[in-house]
C-alpha positions in Angstrom: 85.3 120.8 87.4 83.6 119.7 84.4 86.5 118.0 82.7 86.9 115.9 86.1 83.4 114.8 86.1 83.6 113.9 82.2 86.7 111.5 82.2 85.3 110.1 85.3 82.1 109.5 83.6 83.8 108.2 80.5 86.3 106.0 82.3 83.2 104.5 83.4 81.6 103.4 80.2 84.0 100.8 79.2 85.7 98.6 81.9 88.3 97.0 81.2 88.2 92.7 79.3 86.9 90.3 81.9 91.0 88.7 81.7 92.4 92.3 82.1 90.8 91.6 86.0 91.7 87.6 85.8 95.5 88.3 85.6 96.1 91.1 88.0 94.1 88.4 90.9 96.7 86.4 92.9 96.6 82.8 92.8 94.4 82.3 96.2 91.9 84.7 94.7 91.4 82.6 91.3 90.6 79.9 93.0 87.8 81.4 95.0 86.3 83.5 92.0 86.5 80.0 90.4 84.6 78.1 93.3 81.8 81.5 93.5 81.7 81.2 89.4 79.9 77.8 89.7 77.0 80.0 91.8 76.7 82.6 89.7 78.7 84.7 91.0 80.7 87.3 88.3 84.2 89.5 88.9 83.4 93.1 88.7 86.6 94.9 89.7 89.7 94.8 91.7 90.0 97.3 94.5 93.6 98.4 95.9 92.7 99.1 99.6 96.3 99.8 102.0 98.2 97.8 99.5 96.3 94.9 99.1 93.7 94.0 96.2 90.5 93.3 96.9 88.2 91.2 94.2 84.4 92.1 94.0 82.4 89.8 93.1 78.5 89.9 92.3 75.5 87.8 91.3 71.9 88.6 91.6 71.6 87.7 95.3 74.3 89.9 96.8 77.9 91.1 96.5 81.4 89.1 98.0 84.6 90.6 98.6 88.2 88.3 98.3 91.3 89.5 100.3 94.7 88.3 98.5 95.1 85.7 100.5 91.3 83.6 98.8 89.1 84.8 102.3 85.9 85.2 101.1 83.7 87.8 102.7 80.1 87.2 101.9 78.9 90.1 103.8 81.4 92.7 102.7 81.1 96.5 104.0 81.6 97.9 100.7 79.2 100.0 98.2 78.7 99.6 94.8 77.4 102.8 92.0 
């Protein structure tokens, strides 16, 4: 049990280059993490949910969520550690 909790920890610590995120984002999602970038807004991650990636996207008002297809969900149902 320890060993799980340490590479979780440790894969934790160091996420991956902000371009790692970039590439793996379909071409509809680039340009609304581009639009959300001119309000402050910053990529965090890319979560696989059923198949499809989901961007998350955060400034210092609140969190946004960006199916494949660019929809922008400005009151996502997600939780962030």
């Amino acid at each position: 049990m320890q060993l799980q909790k340490q590479a979780y920890d440790e894969r934790r610590e160091e996420p991956p280059e902000p371009s790692v995120w970039w590439q793996k984002l379909s071409l509809a999602q680039k340009f609304s993490v581009g639009t959300l970038g001119k309000f402050g807004y910053e990529l965090l991650f890319i979560r696989n949910d059923k198949g499809r990636s989901i961007a998350v996207l955060s400034n210092n008002t609140g969190t946004v969520t960006i199916t494949e297809d660019g929809e922008i969900n400005g009151s996502p149902d997600i939780v962030i550690r």
